[in-house]
C-alpha positions in Angstrom: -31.1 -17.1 5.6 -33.7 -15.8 3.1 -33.4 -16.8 -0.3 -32.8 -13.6 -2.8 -34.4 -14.3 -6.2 -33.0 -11.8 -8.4 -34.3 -9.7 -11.5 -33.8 -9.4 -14.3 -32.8 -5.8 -15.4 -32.2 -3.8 -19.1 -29.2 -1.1 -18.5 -29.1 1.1 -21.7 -25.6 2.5 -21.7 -24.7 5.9 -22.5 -24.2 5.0 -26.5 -28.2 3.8 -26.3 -26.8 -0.2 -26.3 -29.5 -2.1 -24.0 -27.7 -4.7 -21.6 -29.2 -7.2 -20.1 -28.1 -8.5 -16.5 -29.2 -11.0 -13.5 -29.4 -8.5 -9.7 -28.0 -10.9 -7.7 -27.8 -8.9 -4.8 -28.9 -5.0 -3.4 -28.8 -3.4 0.0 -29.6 -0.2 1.1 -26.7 2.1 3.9 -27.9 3.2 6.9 -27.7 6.5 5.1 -30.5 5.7 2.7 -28.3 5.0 -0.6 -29.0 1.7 -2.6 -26.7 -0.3 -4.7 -27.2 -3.1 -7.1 -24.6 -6.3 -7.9 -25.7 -7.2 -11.5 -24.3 -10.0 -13.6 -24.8 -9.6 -17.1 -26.3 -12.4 -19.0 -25.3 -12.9 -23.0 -27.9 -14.7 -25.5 -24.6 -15.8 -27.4 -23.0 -18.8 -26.3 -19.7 -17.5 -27.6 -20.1 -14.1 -24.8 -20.4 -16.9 -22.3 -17.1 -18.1 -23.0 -15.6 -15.2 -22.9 -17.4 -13.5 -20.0 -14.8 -12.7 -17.0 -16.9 -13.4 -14.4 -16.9 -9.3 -13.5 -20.0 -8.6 -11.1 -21.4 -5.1 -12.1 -21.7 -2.3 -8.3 -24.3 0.4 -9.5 -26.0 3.1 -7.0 -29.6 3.1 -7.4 -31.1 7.0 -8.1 -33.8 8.2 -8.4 -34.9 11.6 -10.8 -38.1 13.1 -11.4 -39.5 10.3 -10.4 -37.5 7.9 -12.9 -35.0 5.1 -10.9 -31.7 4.7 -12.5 -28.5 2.9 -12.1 -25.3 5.5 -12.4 -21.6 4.1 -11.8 -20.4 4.9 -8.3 -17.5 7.9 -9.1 -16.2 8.1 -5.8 -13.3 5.2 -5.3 -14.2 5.0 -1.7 -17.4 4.6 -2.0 -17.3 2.3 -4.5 -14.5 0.1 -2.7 -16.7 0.2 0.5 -20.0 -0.6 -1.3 -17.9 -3.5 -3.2 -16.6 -5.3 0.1 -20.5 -5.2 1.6 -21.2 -7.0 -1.7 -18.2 -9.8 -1.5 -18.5 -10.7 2.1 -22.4 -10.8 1.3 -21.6 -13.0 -1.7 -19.1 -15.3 0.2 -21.5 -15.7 3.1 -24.6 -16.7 0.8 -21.9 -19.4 -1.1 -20.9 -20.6 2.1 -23.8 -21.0 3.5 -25.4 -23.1 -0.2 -22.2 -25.5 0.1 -22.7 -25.8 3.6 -26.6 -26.8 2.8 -25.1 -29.0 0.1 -22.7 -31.4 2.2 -25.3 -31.9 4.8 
C-alpha cells in the first residue's frame, strides 16, 4: 500500500476565520468529483484537549480557475463519500498495526 503524506491546508470559513487542517486522505468518483478528509490541527494545547476527534468530508471545486473546498449539501452524497472515507481509513489503520506486530 502506498504511503499518503498529507498537506497541510488553510480553510477560511465563511466569517473570514482561517483554519488550519492535516488532508489525511482524497479520492476522486468515477464520476470526476473529488473530496477531501481534513483533520484540523490547533496551535493551543488546550484545543487539543478538547478536540473531538471529528474528521472534516469536503468536495473539492473548482471556479474560474480558483479550487475550493464547499460542504457536501446533499445527505446522500455526503453519507456515501463519508463511508469511502471510513473503510479507506480502517483499511490504512489495519494495515499500520498489522506492519506493527510483525
Amino acid at each position: 500500500m502506498d504511503e499518503f503524506i498529507g498537506d497541510i491546508v488553510s480553510v477560511v470559513d465563511d466569517d473570514g476565520v482561517e483554519h488550519i487542517f492535516e488532508e489525511i486522505d482524497r479520492i476522486e468518483t468515477e464520476d470526476g468529483n473529488r473530496y477531501v478528509a481534513l483533520l484540523p490541527i490547533y496551535d493551543d494545547a488546550a484545543e487539543i484537549l478538547d478536540d473531538d476527534g471529528d474528521v472534516f468530508i469536503l468536495k473539492v471545486t473548482e471556479e474560474n480557475g480558483e479550487t475550493y473546498l464547499a460542504q457536501i449539501e446533499d445527505k446522500k452524497e455526503f453519507n456515501e463519500i463519508g463511508n469511502i472515507f471510513e473503510d479507506r481509513l480502517i483499511e490504512k489503520y489495519e494495515a499500520e498495526a498489522k506492519e506493527d506486530n510483525e
